[in-house]
C-alpha positions in Angstrom: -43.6 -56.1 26.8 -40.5 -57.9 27.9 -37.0 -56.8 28.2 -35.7 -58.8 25.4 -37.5 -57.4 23.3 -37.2 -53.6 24.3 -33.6 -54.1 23.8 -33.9 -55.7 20.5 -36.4 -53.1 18.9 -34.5 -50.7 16.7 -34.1 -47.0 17.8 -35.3 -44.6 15.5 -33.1 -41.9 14.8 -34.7 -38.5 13.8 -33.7 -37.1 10.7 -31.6 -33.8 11.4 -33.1 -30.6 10.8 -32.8 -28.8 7.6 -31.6 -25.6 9.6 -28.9 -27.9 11.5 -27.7 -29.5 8.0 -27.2 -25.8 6.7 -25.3 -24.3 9.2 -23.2 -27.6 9.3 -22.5 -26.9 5.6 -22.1 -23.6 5.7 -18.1 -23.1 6.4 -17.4 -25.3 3.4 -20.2 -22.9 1.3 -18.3 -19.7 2.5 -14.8 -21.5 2.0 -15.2 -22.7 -1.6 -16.8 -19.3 -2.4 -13.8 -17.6 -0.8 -11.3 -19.8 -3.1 -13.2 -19.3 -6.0 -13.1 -15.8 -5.4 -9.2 -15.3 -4.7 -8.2 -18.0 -7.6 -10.4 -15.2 -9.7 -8.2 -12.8 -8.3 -4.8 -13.6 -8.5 -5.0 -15.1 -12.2 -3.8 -11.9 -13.4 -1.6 -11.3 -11.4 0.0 -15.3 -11.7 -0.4 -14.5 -15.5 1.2 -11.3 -15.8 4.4 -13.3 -13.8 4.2 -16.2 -15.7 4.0 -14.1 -19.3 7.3 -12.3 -18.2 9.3 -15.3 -18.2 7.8 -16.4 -21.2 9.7 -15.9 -24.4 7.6 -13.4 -27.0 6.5 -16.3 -29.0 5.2 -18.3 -26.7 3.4 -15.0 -25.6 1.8 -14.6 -28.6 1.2 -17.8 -29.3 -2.7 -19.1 -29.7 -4.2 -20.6 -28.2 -1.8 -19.1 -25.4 0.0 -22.0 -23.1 -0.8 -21.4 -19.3 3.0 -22.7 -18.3 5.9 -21.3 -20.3 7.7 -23.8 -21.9 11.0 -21.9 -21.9 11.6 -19.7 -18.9 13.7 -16.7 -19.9 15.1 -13.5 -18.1 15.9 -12.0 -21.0 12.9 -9.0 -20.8 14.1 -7.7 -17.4 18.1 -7.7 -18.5 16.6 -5.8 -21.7 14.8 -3.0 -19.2 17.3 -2.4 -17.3 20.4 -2.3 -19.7 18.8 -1.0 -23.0 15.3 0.7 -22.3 16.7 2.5 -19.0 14.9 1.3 -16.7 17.7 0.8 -14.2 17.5 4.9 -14.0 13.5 4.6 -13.7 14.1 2.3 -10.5 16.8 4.8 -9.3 14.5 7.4 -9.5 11.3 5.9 -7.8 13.3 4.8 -4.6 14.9 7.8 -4.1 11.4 9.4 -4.3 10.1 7.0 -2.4 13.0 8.0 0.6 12.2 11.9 0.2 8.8 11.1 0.7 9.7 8.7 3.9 10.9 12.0 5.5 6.7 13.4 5.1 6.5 10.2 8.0 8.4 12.0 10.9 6.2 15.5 10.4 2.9 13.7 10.1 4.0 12.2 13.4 5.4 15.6 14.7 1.7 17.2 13.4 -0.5 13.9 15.1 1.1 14.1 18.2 0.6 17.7 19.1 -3.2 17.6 17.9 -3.7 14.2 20.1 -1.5 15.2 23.5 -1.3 19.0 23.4 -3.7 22.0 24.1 -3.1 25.3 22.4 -5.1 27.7 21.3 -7.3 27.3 17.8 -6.6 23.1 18.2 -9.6 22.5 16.7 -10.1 24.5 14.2 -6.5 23.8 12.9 -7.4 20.7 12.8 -10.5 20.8 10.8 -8.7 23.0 8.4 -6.5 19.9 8.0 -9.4 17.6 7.1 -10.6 20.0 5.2 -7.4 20.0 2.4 -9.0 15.7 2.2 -11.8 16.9 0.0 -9.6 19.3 -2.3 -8.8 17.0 -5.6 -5.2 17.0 -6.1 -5.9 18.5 -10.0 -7.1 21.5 -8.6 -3.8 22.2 -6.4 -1.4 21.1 -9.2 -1.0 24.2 -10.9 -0.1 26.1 -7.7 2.0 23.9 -6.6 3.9 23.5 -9.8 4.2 27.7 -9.7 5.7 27.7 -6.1 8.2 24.9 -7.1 9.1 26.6 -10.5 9.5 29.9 -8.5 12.1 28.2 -6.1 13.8 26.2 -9.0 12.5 22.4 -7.9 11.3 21.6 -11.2 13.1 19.2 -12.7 14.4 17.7 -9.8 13.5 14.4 -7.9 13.2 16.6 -4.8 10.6 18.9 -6.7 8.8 15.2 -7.5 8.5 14.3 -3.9 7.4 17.5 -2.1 4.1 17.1 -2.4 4.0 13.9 -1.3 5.7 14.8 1.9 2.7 15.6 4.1 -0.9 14.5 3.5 -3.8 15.0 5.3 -4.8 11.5 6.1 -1.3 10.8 7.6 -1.5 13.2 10.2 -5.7 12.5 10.9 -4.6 8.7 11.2 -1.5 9.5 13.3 -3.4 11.5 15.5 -6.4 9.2 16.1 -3.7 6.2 17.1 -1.7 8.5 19.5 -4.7 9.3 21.5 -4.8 6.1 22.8 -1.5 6.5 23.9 -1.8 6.6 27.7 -1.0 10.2 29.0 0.0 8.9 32.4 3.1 7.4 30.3 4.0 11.0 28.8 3.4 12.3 32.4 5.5 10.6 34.2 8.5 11.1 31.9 8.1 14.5 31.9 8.0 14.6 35.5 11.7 12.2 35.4 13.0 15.2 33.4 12.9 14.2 29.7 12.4 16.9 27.1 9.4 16.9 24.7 12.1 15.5 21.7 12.8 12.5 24.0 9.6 11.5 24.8 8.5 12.0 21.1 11.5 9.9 20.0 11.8 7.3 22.6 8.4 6.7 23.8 5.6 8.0 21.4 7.2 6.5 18.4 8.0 3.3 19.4 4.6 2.8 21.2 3.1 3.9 17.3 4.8 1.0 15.9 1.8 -0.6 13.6 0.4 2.9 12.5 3.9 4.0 11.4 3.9 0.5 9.5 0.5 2.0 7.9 2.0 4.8 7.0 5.2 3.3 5.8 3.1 0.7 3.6 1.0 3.9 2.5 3.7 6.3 1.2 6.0 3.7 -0.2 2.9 2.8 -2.6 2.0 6.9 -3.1 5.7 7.2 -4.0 6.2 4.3 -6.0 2.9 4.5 -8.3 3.1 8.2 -8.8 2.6 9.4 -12.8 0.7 11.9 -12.9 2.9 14.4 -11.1 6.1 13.4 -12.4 5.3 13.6 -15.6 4.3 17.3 -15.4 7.2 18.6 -13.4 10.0 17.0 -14.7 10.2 17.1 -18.8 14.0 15.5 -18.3 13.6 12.1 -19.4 16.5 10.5 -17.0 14.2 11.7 -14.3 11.5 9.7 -14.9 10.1 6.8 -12.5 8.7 3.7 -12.9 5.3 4.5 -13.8 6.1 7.4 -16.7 8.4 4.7 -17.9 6.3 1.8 -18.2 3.3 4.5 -20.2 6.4 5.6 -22.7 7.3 1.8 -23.0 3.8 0.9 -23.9 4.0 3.6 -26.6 7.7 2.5 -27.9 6.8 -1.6 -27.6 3.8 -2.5 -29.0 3.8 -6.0 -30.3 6.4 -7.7 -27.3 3.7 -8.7 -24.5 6.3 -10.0 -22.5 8.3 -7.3 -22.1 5.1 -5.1 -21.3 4.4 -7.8 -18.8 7.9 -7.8 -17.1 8.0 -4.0 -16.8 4.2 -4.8 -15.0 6.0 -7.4 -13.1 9.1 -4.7 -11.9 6.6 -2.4 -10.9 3.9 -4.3 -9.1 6.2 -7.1 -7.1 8.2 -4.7 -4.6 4.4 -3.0 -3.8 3.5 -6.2 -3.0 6.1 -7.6 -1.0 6.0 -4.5 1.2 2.2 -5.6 1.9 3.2 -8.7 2.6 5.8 -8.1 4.9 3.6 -5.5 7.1 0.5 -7.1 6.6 0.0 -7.6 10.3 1.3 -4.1 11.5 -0.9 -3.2 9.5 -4.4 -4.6 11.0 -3.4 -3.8 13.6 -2.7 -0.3 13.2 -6.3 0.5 11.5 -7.7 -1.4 14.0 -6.4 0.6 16.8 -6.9 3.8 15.1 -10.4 3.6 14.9 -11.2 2.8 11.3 -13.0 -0.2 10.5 
């Protein structure tokens, strides 16, 4: 056979394997599935925002219109200067900053079971885990006695006790400080700091993203707490967010958009906290051990 016609012949091309094609396909499978999937997911949220800018007619209206065709504030001025919910808000956060104290203990309490040796360690510690399977219904009652016997009921500081130290906090602090090099601790002992200093300027700032865990973790314990607050406080100006928005639901039956801008005021803050220690975050349950 000549050369001309060697070069002339046509190559065959094999057709690509079925296995090939797949995997080749397969990132824009998983991806679509993905986007299906959070587009599910954040419709009700998108709707509830959407519905609280909506005046109540259009939020009744039916079939309902996806878009609002008049955006109006009205709902959240009407919360905040006529249903009180200016006081709710007042009351969360400062629950909320009580319960941000419960941070510097759980670190205190990690710490000392990560980098310390005492006598009982162990079993103190397991004691701790232990409280993790106890529901919090069962210790209500107590607690509400010890309160009412020091006269914290009815208070916001009564509200956020309980809250102040948890279990978890100080079993997630303590696995994240034990990868804290003990050369570091060490060596500024040897240079002459006290244990307060080294805590302060060296342990904590080296637990940066599991204090962002934790911050991320109590600000949402704080700021969704009902059950608790309802049964220690029957003063009604010392209500948060959550007791408010269940007594609103009762009052307000037939105004979906101010139910949804009351969903709105709660749910947005929890959210941008997420959003804006999202990566501290990974990072910190990644380091700590917990998958």
């Amino acid at each position: 056979m000549s050369t001309t016609e060697t070069m002339t012949r046509p190559v065959s091309v094999s057709p690509l394997h079925p296995a090939r094609r797949l995997r080749r396909r397969r990132p824009w499978i998983v991806g679509t599935v993905l986007s299906l999937g959070a587009v599910a997911t954040a419709f009700p949220f998108a709707w509830m925002i959407v519905s609280a800018v909506k005046p109540r007619r259009e939020s009744m209206a039916y079939p309902p219109h996806v878009l609002p065709q008049h955006v109006t504030l009205e709902y959240f001025v009407q919360l905040m200067r006529q249903l009180d919910f200016g006081r709710y808000l007042v009351n969360t956060l400062a629950v909320v900053a009580i319960s941000m104290v419960g941070l510097v203990l759980m670190a205190m309490a990690g710490y000392g079971f990560a980098k310390f040796t005492f006598r009982g360690k162990e079993p103190i510690f397991f004691l701790v885990l232990t409280t993790m399977m106890i529901p919090v219904q069962v210790t209500m009652i107590p607690t509400y006695l010890i309160l009412n016997a020091v006269g914290l009921t009815n208070t916001l500081l009564g509200i956020a006790m309980p809250t102040l130290v948890s279990a978890f906090g100080v079993f997630m602090f303590r696995q994240f400080m034990t990868t804290i090099p003990t050369e570091v601790i060490e060596a500024a002992r040897i240079d002459g700091a006290g244990e307060a200093r080294i805590f302060g300027q060296i342990v904590l700032p080296m637990s940066r993203p599991i204090l962002a865990v934790q911050v991320v973790l109590t600000f949402i314990s704080g700021w969704n707490s009902f059950l608790w607050p309802l049964v220690i406080a029957s003063d009604q100006n010392l209500y948060t967010l959550s007791v408010g928005i269940a007594l609103l639901n009762q009052q307000v039956a037939t105004n979906p958009s101010l139910q949804m801008a009351a969903a709105a005021l709660m749910v947005v803050p929890v959210l941008v906290v997420f959003v804006v220690f999202q990566r501290h975050i990974v990072q910190g349950f990644a380091l700590s051990g917990l998958k």
